[in-house]
Backbone as CSV, one residue per row, in Angstrom:
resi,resn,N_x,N_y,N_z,CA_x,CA_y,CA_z,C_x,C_y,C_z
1,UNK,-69.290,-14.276,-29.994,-70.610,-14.712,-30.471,-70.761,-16.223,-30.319
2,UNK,-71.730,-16.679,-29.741,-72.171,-18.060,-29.320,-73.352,-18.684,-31.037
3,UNK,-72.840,-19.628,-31.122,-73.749,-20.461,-32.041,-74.437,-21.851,-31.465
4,UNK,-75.644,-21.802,-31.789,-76.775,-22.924,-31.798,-77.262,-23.775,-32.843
5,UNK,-77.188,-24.718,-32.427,-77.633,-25.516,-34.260,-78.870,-25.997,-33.174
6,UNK,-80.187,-26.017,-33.986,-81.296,-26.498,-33.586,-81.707,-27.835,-34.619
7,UNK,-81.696,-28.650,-33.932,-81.838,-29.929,-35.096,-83.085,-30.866,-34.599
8,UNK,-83.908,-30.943,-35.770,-85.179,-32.431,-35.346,-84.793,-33.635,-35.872
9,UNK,-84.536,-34.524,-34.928,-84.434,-35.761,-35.288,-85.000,-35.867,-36.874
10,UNK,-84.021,-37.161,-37.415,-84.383,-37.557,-38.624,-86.201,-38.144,-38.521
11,UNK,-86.427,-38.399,-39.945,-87.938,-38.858,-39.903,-87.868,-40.232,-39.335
12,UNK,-89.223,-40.363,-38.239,-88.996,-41.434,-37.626,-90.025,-42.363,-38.249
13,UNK,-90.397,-43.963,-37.840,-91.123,-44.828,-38.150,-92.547,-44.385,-38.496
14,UNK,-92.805,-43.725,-37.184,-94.142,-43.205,-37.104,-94.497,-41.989,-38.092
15,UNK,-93.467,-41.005,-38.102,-93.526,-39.946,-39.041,-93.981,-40.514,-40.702
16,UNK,-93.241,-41.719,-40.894,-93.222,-42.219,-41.955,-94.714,-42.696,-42.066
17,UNK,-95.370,-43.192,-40.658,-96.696,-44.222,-40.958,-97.565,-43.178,-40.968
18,UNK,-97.347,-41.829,-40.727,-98.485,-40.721,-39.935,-99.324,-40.431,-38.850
19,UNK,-98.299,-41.693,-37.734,-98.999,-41.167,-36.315,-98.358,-40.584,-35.368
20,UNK,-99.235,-39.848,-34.119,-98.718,-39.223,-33.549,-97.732,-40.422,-32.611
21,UNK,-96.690,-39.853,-31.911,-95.333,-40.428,-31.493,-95.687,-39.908,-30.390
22,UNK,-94.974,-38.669,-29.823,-94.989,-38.293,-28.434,-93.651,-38.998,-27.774
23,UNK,-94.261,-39.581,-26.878,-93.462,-40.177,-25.880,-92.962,-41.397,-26.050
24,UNK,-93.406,-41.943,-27.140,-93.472,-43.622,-27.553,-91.709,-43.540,-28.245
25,UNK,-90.836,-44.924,-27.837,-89.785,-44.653,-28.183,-89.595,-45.740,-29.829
26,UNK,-89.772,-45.004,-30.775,-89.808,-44.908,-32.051,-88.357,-45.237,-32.950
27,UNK,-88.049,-46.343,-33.980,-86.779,-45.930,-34.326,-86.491,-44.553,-35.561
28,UNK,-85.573,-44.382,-35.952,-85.644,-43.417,-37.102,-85.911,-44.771,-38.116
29,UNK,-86.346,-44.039,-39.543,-86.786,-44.704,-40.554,-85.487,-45.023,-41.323
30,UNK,-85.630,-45.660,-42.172,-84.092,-45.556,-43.453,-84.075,-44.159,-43.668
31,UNK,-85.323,-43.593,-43.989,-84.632,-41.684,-44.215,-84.196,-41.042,-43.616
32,UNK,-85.087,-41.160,-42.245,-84.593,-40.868,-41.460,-82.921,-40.520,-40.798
33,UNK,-82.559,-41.988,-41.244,-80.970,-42.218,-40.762,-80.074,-41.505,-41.976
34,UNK,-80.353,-41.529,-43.350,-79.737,-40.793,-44.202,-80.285,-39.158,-44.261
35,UNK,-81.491,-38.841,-43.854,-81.674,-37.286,-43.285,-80.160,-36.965,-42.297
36,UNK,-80.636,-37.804,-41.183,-79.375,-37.641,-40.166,-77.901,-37.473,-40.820
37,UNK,-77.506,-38.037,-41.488,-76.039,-37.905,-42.276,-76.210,-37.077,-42.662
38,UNK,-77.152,-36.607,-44.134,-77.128,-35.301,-44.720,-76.792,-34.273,-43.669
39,UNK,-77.463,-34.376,-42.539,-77.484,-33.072,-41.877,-75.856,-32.871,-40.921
40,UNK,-75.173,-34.167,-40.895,-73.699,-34.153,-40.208,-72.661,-33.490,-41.474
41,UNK,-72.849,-33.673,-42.929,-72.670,-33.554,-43.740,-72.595,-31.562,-43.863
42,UNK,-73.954,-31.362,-43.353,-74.075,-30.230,-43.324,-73.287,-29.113,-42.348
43,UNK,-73.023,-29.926,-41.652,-72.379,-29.683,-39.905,-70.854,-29.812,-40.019
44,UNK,-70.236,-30.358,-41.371,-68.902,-30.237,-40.742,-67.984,-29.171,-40.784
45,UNK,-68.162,-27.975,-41.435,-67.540,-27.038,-40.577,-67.615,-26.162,-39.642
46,UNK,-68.159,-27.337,-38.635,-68.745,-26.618,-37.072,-67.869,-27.539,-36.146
47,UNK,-67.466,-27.226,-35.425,-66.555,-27.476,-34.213,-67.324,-27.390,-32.917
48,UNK,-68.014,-28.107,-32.344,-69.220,-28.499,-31.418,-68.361,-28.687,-29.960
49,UNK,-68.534,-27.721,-28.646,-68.259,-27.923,-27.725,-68.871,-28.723,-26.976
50,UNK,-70.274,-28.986,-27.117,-71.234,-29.814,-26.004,-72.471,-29.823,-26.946
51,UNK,-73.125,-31.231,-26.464,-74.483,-31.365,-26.951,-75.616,-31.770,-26.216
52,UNK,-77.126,-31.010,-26.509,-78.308,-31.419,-25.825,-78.596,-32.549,-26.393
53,UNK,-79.848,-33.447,-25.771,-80.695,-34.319,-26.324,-81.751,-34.561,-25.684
54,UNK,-83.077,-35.043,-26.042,-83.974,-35.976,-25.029,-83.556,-36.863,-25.058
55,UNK,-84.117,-38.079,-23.832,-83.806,-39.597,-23.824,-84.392,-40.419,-25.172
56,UNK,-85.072,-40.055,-25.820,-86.276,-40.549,-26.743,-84.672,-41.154,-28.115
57,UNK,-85.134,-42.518,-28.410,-83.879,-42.894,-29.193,-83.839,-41.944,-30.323
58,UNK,-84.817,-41.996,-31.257,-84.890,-40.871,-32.424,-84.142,-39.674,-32.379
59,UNK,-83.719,-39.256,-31.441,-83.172,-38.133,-30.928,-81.544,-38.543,-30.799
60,UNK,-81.287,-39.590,-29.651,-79.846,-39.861,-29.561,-79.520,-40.521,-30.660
61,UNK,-79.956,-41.167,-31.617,-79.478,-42.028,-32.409,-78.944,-40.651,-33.920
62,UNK,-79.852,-39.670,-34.029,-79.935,-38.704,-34.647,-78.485,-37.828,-34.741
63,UNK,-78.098,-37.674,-33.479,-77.503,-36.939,-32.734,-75.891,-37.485,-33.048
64,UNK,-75.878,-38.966,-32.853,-75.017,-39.747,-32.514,-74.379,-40.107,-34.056
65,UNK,-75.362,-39.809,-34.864,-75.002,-40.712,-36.432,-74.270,-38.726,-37.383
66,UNK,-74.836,-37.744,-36.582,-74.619,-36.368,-36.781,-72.775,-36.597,-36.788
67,UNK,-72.566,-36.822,-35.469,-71.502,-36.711,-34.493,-70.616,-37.541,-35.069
68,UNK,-70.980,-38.861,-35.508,-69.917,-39.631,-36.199,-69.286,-39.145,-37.689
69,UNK,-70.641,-38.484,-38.269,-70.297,-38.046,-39.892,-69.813,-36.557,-39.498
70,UNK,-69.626,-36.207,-38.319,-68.256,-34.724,-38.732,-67.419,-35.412,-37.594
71,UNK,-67.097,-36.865,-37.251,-66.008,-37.213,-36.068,-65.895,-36.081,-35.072
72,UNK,-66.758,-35.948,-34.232,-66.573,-35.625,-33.444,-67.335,-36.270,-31.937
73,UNK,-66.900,-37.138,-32.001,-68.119,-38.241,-31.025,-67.758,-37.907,-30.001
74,UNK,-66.616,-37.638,-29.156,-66.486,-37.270,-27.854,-66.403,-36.380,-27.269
75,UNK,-67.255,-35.504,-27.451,-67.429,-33.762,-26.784,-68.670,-34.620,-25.871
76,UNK,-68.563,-33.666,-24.903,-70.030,-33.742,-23.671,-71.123,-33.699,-24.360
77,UNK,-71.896,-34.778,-23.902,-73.272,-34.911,-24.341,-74.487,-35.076,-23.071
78,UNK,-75.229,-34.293,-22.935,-76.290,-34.548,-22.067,-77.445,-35.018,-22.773
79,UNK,-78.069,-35.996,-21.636,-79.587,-36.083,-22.239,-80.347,-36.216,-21.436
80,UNK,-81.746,-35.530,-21.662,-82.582,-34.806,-20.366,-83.856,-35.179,-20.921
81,UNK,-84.852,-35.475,-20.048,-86.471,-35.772,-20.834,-87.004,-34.289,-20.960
82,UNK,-86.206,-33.026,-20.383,-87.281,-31.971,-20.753,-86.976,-31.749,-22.099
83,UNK,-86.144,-32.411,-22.846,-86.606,-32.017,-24.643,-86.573,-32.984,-25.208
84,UNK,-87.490,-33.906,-24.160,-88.956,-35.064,-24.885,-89.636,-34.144,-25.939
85,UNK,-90.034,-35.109,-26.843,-91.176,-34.457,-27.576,-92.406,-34.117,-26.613
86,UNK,-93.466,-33.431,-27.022,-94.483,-33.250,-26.669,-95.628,-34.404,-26.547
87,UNK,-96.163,-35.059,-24.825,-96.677,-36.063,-24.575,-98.089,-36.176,-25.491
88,UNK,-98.279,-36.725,-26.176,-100.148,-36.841,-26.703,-100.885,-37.337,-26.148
89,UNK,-100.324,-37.942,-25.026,-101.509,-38.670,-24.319,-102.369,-40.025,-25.275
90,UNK,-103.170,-39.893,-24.904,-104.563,-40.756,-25.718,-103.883,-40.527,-27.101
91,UNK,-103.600,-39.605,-28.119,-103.189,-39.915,-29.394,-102.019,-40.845,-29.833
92,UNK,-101.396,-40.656,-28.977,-99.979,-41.567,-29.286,-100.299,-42.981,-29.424
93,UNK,-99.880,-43.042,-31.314,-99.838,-44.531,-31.622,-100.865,-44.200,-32.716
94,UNK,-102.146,-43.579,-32.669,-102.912,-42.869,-33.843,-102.531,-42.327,-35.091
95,UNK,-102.826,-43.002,-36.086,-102.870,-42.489,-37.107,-103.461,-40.742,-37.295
96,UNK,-102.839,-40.138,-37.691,-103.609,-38.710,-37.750,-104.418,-38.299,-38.732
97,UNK,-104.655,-38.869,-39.949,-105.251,-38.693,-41.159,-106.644,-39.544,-40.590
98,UNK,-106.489,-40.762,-39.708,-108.140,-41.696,-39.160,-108.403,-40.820,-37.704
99,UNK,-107.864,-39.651,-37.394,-107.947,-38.951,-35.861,-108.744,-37.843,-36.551
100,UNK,-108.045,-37.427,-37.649,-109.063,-35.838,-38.390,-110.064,-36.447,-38.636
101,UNK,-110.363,-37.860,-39.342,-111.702,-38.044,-39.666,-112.791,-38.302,-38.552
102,UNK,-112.202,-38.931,-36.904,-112.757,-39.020,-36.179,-112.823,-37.842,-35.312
103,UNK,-112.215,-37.393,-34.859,-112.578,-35.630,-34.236,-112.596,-34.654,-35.252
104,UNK,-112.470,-34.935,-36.122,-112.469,-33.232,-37.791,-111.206,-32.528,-38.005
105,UNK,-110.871,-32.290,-39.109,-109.314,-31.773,-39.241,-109.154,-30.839,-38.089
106,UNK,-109.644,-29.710,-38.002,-109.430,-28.370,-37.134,-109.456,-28.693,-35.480
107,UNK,-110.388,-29.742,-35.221,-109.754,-29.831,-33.767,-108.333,-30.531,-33.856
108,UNK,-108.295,-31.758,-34.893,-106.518,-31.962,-34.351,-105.879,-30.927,-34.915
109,UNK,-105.914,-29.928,-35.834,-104.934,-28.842,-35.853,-105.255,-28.213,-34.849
110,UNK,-105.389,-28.212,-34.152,-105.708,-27.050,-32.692,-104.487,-27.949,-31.573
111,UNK,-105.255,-29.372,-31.931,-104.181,-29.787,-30.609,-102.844,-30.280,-31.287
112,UNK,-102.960,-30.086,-32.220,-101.176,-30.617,-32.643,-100.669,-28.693,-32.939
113,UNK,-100.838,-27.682,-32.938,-100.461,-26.914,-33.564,-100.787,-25.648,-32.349
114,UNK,-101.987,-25.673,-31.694,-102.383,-24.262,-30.672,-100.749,-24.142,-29.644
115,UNK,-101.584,-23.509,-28.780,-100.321,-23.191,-27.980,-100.851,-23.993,-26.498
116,UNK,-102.154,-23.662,-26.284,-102.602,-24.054,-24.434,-103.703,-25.210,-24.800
117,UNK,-103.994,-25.773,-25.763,-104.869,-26.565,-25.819,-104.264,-28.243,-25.543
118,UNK,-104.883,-29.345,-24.502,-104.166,-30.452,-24.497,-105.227,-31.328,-25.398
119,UNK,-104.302,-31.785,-25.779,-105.219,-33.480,-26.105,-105.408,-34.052,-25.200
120,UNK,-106.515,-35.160,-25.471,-106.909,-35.757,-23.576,-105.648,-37.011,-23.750
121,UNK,-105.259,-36.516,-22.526,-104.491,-37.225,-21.782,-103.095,-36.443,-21.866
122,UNK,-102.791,-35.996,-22.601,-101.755,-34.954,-22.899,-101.415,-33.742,-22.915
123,UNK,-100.209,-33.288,-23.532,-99.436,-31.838,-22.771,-99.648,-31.353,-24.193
124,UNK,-100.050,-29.931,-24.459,-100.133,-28.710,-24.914,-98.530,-28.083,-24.877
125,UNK,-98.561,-27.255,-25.797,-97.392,-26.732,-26.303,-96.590,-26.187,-25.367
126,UNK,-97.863,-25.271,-24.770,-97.185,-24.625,-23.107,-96.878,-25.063,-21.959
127,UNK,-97.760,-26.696,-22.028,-96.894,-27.414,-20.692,-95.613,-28.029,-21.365
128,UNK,-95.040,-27.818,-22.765,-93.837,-28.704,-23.085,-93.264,-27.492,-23.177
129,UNK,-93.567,-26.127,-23.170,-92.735,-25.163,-22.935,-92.057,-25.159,-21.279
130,UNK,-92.944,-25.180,-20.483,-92.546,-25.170,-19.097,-91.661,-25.906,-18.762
131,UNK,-91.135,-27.172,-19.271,-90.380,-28.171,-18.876,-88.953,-27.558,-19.648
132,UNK,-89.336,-27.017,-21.158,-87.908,-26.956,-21.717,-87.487,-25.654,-21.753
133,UNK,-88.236,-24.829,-21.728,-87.264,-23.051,-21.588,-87.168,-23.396,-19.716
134,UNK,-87.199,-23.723,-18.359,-86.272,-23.820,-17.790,-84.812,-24.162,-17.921
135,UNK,-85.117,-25.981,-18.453,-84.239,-26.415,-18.588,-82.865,-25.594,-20.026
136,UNK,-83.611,-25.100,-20.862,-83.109,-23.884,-21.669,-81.993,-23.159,-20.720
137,UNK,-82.896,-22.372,-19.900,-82.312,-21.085,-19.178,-81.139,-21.545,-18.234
138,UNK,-81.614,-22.631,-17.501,-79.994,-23.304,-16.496,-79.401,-24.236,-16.732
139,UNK,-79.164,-24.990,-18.136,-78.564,-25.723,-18.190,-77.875,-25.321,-19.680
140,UNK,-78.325,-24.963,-20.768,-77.952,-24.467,-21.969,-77.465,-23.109,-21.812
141,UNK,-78.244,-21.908,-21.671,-77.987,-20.790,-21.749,-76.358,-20.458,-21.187
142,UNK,-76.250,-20.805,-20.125,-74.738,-20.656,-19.583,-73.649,-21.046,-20.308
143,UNK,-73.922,-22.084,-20.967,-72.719,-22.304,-22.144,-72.977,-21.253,-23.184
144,UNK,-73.667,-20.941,-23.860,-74.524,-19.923,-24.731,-73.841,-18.637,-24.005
145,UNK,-73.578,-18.080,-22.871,-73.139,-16.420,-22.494,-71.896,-17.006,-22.529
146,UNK,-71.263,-18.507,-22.435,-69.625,-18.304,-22.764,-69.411,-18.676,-24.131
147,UNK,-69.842,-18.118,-24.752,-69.737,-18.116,-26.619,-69.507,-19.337,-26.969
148,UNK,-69.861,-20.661,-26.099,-69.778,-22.090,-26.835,-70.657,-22.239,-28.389
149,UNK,-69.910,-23.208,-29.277,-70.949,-23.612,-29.811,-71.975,-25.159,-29.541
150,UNK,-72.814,-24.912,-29.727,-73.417,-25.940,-29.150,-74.591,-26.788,-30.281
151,UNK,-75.349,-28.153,-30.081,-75.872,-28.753,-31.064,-77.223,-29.305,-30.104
152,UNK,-78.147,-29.006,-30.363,-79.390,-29.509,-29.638,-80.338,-30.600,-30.501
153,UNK,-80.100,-31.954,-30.605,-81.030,-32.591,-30.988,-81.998,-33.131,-30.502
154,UNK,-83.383,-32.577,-31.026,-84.545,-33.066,-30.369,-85.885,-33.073,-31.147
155,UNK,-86.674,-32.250,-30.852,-88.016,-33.045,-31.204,-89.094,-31.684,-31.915
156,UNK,-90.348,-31.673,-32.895,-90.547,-30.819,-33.571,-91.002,-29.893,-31.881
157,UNK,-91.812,-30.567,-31.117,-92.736,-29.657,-30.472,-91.556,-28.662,-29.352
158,UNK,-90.791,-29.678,-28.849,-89.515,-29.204,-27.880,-88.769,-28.254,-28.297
159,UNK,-88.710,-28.334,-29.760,-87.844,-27.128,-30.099,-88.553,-26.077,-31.304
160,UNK,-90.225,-26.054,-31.268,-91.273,-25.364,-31.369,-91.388,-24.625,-30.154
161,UNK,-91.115,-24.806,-28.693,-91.042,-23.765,-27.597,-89.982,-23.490,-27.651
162,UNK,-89.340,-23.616,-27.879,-87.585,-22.710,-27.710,-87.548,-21.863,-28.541
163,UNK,-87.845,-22.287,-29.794,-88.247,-21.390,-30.944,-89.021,-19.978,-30.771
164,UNK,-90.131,-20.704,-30.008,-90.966,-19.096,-29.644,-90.092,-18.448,-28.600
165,UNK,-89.636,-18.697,-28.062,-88.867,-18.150,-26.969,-87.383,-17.293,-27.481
166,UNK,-87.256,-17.963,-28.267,-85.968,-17.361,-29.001,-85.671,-16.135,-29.831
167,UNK,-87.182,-16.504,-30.423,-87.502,-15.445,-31.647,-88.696,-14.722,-31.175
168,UNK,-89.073,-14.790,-29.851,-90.447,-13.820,-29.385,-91.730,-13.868,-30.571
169,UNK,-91.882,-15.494,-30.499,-93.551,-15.214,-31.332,-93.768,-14.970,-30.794
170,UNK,-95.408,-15.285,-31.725,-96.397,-14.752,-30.458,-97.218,-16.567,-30.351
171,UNK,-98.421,-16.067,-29.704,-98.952,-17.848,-29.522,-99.601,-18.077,-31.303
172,UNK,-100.005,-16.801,-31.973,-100.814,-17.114,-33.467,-99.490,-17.414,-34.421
173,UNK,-98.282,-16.772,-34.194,-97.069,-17.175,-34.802,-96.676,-18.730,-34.759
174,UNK,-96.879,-19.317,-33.890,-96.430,-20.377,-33.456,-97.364,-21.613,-33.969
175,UNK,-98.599,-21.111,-34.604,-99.360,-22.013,-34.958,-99.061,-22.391,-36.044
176,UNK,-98.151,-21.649,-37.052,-97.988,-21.836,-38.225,-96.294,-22.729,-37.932
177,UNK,-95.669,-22.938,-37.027,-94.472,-22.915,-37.650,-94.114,-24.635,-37.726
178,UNK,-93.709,-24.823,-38.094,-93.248,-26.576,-38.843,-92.121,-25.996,-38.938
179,UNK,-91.106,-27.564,-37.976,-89.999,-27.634,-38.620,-89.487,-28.690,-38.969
180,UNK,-89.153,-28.726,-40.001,-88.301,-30.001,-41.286,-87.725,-31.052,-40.205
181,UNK,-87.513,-32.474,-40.842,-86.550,-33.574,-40.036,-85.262,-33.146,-40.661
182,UNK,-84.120,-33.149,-39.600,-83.122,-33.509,-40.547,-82.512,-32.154,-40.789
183,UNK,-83.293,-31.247,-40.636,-82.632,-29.837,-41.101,-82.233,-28.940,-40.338
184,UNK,-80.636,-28.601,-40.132,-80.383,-27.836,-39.049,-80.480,-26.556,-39.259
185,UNK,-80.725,-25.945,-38.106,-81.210,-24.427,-38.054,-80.302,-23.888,-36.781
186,UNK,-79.815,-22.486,-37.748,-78.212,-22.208,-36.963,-78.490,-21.008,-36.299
187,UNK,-78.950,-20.469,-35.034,-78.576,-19.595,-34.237,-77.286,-18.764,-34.452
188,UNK,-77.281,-17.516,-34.086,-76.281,-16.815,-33.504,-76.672,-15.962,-32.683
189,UNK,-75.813,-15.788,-31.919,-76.343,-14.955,-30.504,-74.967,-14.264,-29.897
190,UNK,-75.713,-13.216,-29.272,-74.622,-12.109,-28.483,-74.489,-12.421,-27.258
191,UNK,-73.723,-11.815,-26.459,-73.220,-12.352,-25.197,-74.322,-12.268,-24.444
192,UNK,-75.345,-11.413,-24.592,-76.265,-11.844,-23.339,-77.477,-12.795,-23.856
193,UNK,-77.075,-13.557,-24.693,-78.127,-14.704,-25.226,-79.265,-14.619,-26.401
194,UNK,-78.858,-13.076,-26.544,-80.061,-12.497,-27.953,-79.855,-13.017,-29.066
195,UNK,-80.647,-13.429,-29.948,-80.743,-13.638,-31.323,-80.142,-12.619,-32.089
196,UNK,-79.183,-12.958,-33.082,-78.630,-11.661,-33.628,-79.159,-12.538,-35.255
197,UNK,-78.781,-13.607,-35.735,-79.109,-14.102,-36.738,-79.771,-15.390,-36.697
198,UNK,-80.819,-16.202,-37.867,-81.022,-17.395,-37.784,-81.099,-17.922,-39.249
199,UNK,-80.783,-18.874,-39.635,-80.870,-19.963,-41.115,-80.706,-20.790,-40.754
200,UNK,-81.582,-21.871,-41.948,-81.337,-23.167,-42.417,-80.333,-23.500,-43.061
201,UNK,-79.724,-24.157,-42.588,-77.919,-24.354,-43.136,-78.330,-25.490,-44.127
């Protein structure tokens, strides 16, 4: 049996101010960085063969502060932009509480939350799916059918498509789902890559 820890970066600057981030390279906050410990804290009786990341610092720094609080800093680490967060285009850098008042709550819940809808200038859930269930399928999954365990730190929307993919939402499932900073979420899976169990550790 192969295990997955799915982890979102600690809370970052922006998370803290309430704007959208995206692509913008953001540091983690002070909670952020003590989210991150809690969650290595949470992690140490896991024995980690290899780890994902995006390039986005929030992510490696996340990852890296994980890795030091269960010592295990030198296992393989990749880091790939397909589990960038999700681009906003034109929103990134926006406050989202002065964006609902200027387009109305329900269109930005549509584009922070739908599945095919973009914000202008930006990628929709399903073009940040396209980039990361490939990169999922040939670069992760293969460690995953040799029962590695493995640690993916990245981003809410990046690992909001893996998620659906993992657990077969549907696109109305997916509108609801939020996931926590800081909080790892533990896969288990059978040899041919199926979900057999999932929790918040």
């Amino acid at each position: 049996m192969a295990r997955l820890v799915l982890l979102r970066h600690g809370e970052s600057q922006w998370n803290l101010e309430n704007r959208f981030t995206g692509w913008v390279d953001v540091p983690l906050s002070p909670r952020g960085i003590q989210e991150a410990k809690d969650a290595g804290e949470k992690l140490r009786s896991f024995t980690f063969d290899r780890a994902f990341t995006s390039v986005l610092a929030r992510a490696n720094e996340t990852l890296r502060l994980v890795l030091d609080t269960i010592g295990q800093t030198g296992i393989p680490i990749e880091k790939d932009k397909a589990l960038n967060e999700r681009m906003y285009g034109e929103l990134q850098g926006l406050n989202k509480a002065e964006t609902a008042k200027k387009y109305g709550d329900e269109q930005v819940k549509i584009w922070r939350r739908s599945y095919d809808v973009r914000p202008p200038g930006g990628e929709s859930l399903k073009d940040t799916a396209e980039r990361v269930l490939p990169y999922y399928e040939q670069t992760i999954k293969p460690h995953i059918l040799q029962g590695e365990t493995i640690l993916i730190a990245a981003h809410g929307n990046s690992l909001r498509a893996l998620i659906m993919e993992l657990e077969q939402l549907s696109r109305e499932q997916v509108l609801e789902l939020n996931i926590p900073t800081g909080a790892p979420l533990l896969y288990e899976l059978d040899s041919t890559g199926k979900v057999l169990d999932h929790r918040y550790l």
